[in-house]
N, CA, C and O atoms as a printed pandas DataFrame, in Angstrom:
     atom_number atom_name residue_name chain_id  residue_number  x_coord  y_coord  z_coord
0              1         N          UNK        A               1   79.281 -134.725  -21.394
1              2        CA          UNK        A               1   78.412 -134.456  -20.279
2              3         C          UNK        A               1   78.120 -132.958  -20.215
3              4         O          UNK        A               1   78.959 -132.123  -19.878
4              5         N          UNK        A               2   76.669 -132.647  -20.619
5              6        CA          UNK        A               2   76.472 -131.246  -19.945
6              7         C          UNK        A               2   76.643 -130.402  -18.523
7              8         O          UNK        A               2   76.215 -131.036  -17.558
8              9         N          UNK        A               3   76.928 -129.721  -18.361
9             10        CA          UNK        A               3   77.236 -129.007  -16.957
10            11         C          UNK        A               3   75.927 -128.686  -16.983
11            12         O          UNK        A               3   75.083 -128.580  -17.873
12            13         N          UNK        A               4   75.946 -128.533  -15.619
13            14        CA          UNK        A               4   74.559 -127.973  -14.774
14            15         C          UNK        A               4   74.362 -126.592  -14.624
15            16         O          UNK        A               4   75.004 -125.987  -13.765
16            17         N          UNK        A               5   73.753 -126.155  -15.171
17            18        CA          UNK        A               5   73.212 -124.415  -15.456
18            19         C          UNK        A               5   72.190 -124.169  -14.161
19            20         O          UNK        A               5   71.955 -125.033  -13.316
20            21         N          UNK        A               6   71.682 -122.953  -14.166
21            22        CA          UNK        A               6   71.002 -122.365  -13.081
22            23         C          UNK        A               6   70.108 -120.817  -14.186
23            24         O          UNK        A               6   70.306 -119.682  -14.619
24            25         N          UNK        A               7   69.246 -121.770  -14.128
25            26        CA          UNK        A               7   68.718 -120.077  -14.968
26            27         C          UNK        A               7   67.869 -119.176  -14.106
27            28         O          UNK        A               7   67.208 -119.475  -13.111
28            29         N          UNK        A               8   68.027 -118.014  -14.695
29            30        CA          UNK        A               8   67.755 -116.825  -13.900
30            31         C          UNK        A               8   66.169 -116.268  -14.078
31            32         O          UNK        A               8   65.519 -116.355  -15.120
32            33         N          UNK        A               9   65.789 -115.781  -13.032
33            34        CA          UNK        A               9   64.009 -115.223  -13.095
34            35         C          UNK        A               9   64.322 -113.773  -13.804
35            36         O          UNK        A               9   65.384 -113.155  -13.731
36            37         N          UNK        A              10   63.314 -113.445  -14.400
37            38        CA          UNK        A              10   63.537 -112.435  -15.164
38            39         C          UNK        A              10   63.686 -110.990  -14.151
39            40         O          UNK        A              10   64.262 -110.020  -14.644
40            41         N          UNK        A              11   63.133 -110.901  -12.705
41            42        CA          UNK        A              11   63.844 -110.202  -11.872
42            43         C          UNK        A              11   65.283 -110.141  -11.752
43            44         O          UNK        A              11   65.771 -109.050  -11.459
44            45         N          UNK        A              12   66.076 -111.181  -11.940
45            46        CA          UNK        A              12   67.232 -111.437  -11.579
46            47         C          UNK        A              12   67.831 -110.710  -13.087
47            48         O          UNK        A              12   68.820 -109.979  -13.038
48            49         N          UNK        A              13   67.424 -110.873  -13.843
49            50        CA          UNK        A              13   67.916 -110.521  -15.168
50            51         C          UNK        A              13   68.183 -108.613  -15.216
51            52         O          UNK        A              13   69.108 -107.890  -15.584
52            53         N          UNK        A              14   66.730 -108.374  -14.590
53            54        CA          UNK        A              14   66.879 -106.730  -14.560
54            55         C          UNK        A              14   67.602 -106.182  -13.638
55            56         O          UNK        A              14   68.055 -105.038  -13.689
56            57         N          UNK        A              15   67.800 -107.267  -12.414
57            58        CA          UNK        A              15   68.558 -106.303  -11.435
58            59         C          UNK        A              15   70.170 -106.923  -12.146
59            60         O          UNK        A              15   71.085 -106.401  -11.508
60            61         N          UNK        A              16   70.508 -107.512  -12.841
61            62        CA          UNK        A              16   71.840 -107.396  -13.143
62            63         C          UNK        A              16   72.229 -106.219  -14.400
63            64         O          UNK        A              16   73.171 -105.522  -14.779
64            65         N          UNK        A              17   70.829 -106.533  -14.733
65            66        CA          UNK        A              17   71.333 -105.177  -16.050
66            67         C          UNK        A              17   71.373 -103.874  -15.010
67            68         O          UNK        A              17   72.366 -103.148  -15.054
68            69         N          UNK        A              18   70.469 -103.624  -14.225
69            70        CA          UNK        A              18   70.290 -102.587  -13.484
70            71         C          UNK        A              18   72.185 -102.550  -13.070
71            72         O          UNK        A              18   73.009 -101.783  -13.570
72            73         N          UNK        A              19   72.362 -103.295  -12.354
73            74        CA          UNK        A              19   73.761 -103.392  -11.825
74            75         C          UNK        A              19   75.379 -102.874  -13.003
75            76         O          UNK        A              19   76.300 -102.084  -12.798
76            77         N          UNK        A              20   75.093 -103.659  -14.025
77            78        CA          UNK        A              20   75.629 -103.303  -14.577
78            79         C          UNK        A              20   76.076 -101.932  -15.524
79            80         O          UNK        A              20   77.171 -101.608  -15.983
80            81         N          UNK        A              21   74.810 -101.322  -15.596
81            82        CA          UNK        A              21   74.780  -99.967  -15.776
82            83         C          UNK        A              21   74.746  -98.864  -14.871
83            84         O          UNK        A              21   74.809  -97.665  -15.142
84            85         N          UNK        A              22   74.651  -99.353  -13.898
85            86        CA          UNK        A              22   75.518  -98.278  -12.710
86            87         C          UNK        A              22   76.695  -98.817  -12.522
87            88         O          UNK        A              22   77.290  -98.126  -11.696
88            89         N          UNK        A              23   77.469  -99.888  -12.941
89            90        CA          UNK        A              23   79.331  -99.969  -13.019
90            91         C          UNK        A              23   79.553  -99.116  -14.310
91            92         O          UNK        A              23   80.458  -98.281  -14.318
92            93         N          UNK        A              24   78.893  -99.270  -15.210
93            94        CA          UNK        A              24   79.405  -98.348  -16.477
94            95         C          UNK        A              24   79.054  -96.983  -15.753
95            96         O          UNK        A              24   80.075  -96.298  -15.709
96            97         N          UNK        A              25   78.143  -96.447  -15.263
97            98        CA          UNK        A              25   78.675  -95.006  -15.110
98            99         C          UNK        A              25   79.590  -94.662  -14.041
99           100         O          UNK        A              25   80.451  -93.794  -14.188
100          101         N          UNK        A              26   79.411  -95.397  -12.840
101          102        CA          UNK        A              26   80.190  -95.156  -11.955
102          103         C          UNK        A              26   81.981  -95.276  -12.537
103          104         O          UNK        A              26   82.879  -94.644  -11.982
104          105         N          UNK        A              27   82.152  -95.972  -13.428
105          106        CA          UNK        A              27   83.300  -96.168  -14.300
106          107         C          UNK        A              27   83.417  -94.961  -14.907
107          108         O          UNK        A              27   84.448  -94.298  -14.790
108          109         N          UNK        A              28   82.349  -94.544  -15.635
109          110        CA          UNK        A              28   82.579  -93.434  -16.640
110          111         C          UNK        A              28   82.949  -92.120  -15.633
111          112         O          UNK        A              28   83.989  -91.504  -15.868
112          113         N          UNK        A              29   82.090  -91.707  -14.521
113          114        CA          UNK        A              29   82.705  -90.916  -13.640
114          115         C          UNK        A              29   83.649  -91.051  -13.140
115          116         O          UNK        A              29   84.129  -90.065  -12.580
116          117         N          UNK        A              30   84.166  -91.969  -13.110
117          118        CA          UNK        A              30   85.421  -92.180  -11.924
118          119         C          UNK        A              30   86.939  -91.645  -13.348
119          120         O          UNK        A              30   88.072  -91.217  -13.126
120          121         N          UNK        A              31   86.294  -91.912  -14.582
121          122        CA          UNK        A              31   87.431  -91.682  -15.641
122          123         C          UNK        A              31   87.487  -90.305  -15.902
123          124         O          UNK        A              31   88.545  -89.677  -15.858
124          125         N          UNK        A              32   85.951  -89.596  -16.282
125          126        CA          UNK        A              32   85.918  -88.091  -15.838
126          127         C          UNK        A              32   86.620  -87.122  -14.671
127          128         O          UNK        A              32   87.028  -85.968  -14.796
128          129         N          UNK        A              33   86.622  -87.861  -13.664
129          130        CA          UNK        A              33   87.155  -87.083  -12.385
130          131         C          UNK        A              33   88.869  -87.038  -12.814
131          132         O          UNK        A              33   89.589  -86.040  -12.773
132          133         N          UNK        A              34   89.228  -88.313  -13.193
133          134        CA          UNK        A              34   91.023  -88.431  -13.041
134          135         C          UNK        A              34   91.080  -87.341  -14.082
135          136         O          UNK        A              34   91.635  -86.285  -13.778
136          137         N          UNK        A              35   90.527  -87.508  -15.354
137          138        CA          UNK        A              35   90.776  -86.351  -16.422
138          139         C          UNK        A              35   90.571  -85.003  -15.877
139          140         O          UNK        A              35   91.502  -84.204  -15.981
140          141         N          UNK        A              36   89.776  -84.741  -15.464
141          142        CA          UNK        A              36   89.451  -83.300  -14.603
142          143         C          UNK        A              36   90.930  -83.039  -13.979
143          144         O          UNK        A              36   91.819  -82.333  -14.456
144          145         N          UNK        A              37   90.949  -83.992  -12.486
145          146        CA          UNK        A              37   91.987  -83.543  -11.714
146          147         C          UNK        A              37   92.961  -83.460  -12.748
147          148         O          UNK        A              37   93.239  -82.299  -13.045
148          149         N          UNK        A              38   93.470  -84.205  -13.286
149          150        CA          UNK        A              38   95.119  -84.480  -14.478
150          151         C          UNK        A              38   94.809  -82.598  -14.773
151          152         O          UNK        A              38   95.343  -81.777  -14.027
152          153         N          UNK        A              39   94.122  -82.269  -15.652
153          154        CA          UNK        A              39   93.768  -81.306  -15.968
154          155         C          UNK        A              39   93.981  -79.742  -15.209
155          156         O          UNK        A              39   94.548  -78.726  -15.612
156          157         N          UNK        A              40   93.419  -79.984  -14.218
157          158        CA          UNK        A              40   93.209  -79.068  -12.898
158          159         C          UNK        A              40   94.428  -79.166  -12.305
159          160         O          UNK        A              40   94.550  -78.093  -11.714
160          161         N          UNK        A              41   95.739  -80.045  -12.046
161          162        CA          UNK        A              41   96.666  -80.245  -11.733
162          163         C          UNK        A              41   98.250  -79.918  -12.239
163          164         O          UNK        A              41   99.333  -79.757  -11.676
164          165         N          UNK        A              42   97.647  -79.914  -13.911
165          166        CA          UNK        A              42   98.640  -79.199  -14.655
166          167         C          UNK        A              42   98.418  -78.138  -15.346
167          168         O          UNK        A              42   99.122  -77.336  -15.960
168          169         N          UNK        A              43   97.201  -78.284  -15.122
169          170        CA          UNK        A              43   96.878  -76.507  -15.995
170          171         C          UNK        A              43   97.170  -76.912  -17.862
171          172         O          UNK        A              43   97.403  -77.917  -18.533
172          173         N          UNK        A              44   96.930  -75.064  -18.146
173          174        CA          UNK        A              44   97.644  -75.333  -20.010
174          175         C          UNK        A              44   98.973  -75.384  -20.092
175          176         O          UNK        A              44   99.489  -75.235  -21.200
176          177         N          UNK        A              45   99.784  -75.603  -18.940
177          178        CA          UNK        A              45  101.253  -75.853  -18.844
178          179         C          UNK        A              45  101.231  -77.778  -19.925
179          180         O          UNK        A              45  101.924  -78.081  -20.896
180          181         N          UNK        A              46  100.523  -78.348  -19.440
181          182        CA          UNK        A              46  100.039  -80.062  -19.904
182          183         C          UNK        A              46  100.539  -79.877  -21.681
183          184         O          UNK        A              46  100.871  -80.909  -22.264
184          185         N          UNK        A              47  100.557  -78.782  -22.313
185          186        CA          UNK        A              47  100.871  -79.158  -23.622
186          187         C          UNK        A              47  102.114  -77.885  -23.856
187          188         O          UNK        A              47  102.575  -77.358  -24.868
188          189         N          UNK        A              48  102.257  -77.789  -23.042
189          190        CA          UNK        A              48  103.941  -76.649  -23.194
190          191         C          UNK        A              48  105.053  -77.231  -22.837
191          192         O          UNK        A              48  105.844  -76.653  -22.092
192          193         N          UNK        A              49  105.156  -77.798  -23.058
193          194        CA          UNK        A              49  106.177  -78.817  -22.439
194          195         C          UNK        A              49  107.252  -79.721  -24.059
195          196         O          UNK        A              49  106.991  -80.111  -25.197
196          197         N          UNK        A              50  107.959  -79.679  -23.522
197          198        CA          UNK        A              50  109.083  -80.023  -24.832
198          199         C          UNK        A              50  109.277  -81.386  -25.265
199          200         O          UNK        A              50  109.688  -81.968  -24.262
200          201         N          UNK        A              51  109.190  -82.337  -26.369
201          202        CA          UNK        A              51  109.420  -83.180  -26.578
202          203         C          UNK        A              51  110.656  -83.906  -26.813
203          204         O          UNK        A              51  110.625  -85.104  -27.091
């Protein structure tokens, strides 16, 4: 038995791509910022440090 699908208007198509590429950047900024702060938080102390 096939399941019942729902297909999408090609509006619907762009506003999800639309959507989805503002989660990828809003993602990509949100990964930029933690690296920044990490950064800004430890200074060049971040690789002086002893293993």
């Amino acid at each position: 038995m096939k399941p019942e699908t729902v297909e999408m208007s090609e509006q619907q198509k762009r506003a999800r791509k639309s959507r989805n590429i503002a989660i990828g950047i809003a993602l990509a900024l949100f990964v930029i910022i933690l690296y920044v702060g990490t950064w800004a938080k430890f200074g060049a102390n971040l690789f002086n440090r002893s293993l």
